[in-house]
N, C-alpha and C positions, 0 to 999 in steps of 0.2 A: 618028235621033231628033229630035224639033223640039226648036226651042231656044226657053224660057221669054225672051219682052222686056217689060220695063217699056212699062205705056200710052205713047206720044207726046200730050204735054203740050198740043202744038199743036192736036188733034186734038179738044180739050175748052175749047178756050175761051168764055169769058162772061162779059157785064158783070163788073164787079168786084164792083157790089154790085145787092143787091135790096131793093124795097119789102119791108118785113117785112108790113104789112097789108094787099096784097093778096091776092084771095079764092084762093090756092094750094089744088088738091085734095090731101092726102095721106092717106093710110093710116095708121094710128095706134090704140093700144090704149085702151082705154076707162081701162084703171088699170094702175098697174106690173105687177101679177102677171099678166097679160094679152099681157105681152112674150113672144115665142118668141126667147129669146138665144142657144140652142145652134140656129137656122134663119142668125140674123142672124152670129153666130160661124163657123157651119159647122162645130159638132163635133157626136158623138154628142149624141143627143136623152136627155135624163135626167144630165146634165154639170150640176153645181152651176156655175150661172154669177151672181158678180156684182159689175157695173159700179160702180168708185170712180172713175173720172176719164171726167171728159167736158170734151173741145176743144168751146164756141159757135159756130159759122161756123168751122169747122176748115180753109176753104182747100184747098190741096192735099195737105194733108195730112202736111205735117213735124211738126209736134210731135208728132201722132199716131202715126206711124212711129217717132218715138225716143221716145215714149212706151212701146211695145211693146218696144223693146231696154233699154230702162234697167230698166222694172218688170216684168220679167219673168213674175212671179207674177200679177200687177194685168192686170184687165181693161181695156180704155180703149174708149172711144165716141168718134166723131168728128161732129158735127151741124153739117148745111151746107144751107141752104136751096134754092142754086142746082143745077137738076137736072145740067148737064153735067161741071160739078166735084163734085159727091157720087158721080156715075157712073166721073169718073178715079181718085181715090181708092177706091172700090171695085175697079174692076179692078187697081191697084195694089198691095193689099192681097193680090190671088186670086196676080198675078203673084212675088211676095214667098215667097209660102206654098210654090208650086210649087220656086223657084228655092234655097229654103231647108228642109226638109222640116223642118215641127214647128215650127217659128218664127212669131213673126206670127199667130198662133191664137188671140193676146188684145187684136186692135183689129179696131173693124170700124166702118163708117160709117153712118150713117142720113141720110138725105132727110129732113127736115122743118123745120118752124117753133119752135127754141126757146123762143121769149117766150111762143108759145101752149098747146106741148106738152110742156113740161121733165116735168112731175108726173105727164104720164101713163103716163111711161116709167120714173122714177125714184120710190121709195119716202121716206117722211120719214126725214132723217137716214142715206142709204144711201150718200151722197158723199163722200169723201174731197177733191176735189183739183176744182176749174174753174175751165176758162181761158177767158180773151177777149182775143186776140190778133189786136192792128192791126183794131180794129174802123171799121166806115163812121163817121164823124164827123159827118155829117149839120150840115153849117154851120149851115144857117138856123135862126133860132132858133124856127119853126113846126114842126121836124121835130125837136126835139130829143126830144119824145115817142119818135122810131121808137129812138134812142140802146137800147144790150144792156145797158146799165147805167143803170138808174134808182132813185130809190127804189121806187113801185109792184113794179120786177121784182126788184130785192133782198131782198123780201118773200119772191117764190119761191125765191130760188139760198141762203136762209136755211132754207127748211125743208126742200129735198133735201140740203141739208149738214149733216154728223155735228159734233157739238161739236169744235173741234181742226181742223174740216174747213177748205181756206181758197180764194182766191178768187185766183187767178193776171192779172193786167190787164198789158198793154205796149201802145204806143202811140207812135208818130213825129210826132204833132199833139201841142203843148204845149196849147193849149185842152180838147181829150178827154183829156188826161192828168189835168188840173187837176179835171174834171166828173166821172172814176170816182172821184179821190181825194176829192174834195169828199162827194160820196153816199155813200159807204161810211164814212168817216170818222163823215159826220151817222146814220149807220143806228145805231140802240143794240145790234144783235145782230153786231156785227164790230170788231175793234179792228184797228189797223194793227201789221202786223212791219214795211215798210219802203216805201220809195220809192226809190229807184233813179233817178237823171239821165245818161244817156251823151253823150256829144257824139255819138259816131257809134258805129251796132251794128257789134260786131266779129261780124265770121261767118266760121266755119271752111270752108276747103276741101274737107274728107270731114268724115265723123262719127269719123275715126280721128285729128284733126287732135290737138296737145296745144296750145293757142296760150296765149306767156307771160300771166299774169296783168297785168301792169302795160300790156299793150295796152287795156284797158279806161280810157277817159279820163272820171274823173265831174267832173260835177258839184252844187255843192254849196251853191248857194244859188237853190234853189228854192220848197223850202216847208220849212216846221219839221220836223222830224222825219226831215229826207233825209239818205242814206248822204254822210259827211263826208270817208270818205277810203279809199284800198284797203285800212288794217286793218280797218278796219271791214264794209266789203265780202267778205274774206275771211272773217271770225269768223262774220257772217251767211249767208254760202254753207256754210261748213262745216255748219249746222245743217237748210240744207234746200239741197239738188243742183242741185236745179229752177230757184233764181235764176241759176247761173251756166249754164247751161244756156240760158234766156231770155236770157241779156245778151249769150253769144256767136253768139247769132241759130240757129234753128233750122227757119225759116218764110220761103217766099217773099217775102212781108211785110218779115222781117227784112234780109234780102240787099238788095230793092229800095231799102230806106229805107238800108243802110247805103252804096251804090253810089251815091246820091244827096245822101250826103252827109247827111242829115238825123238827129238824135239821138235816142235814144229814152229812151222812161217804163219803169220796170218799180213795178208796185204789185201791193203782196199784203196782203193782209188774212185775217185768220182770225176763223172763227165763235164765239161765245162760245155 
């Protein structure tokens, strides 16, 4: 009998990042009811399907993957511009399914351009939950345009999200930290739950890891409103998973920046 392997990693590599505004060909629905999700999920055709979380530039695809075990019920989307990494995740995804039967039959990835095509996939109000995890920083301050968080595109990630719905951000640059919290803060359809300062992302060994709480080292004099101390840090994880979840890294991203010694942002915001 062959034996189901996870893609080799090595075998998909590609820039880290891409131009969002280049003329990219993709395929895409004209409007959300237009989506074939039980094609893109790979379950029967006629399967009530629908997407509340969607990872921006999803990477290789770790949050999405513990997306898929945590929410069990909950469909997730993975959107990644770059074709060799949307194609690892895919085949990772099929590998997962195999090697797990019934499992993993509520994430799946898509190829595309978020900034361009969020609305034609998703419905007003049909979102629960988006992330943007260790996004391109785009220094210069002539590209700060291309930036996944702006006003102009908070405009859309407010009208695919359901009231309550929220906005998941982290980040190893303290300048991109300070520019998603700044925009969203000034946006009048989002209020902040929290900010989050780590000296260094703690990330777990497996996903079966239990790592003490108090390995988490904040900080706490960053902007107004930031987490002051691990009671507080705990009180606001208890009320949503997802934080501690992000803080003990779950993304390449995560691993690289903590391995590197660098701290991270976590920011969430929720829709009004």
């Amino acid at each position: 009998m062959d034996e189901t392997l996870l893609p080799m990693k090595r075998l998909f590599r590609q820039r880290a990042h891409c131009n969002p505004w280049s003329d990219h060909s993709f395929d895409y629905p004209l409007k959300p009811s237009e989506t074939n999700w039980a094609e893109l999920f790979e379950i029967n055709r006629g399967s009530e399907v629908r997407v509340i979380n969607v990872d921006i530039g999803c990477g290789y695809g770790g949050l999405l993957i513990r997306l898929a075990n945590e929410f069990p019920e909950e469909y997730s989307v993975g959107m990644e511009i770059r074709l060799k990494v949307s194609d690892y995740v895919q085949e990772k995804i099929r590998a997962l399914r195999k090697m797990h039967p019934g499992q993993y039959m509520n994430a799946t990835c898509i190829r595309t351009n978020a900034m361009k095509f969020l609305v034609n996939y998703f419905a007003k109000g049909q979102l629960q939950r988006l992330f943007f995890l260790y996004p391109d920083p785009h220094f210069k301050k002539g590209k700060h345009k291309w930036r996944i968080i702006t006003k102009q595109l908070l405009d859309m990630y407010a009208y695919v999200l359901a009231t309550g719905g929220r906005i998941y951000a982290a980040s190893d640059v303290p300048e991109l930290a300070g520019w998603m919290h700044d925009c969203m803060e000034a946006h009048p359809l989002f209020r902040k739950i929290c900010y989050v300062q780590l000296k260094t992302a703690f990330v777990q060994a497996t996903d079966d890891a239990k790592p003490a709480s108090d390995a988490l080292q904040i900080v706490t004099d960053v902007l107004p409103g930031t987490i002051q101390n691990q009671v507080e840090f705990e009180a606001i994880s208890e009320k949503d998973k997802l934080i501690k979840i992000l803080a003990f890294g779950c993304t390449e991203e995560a691993m690289k920046a903590s391995r590197e010694g660098r701290g991270t942002a976590i920011i969430i915001f929720e829709r009004v």
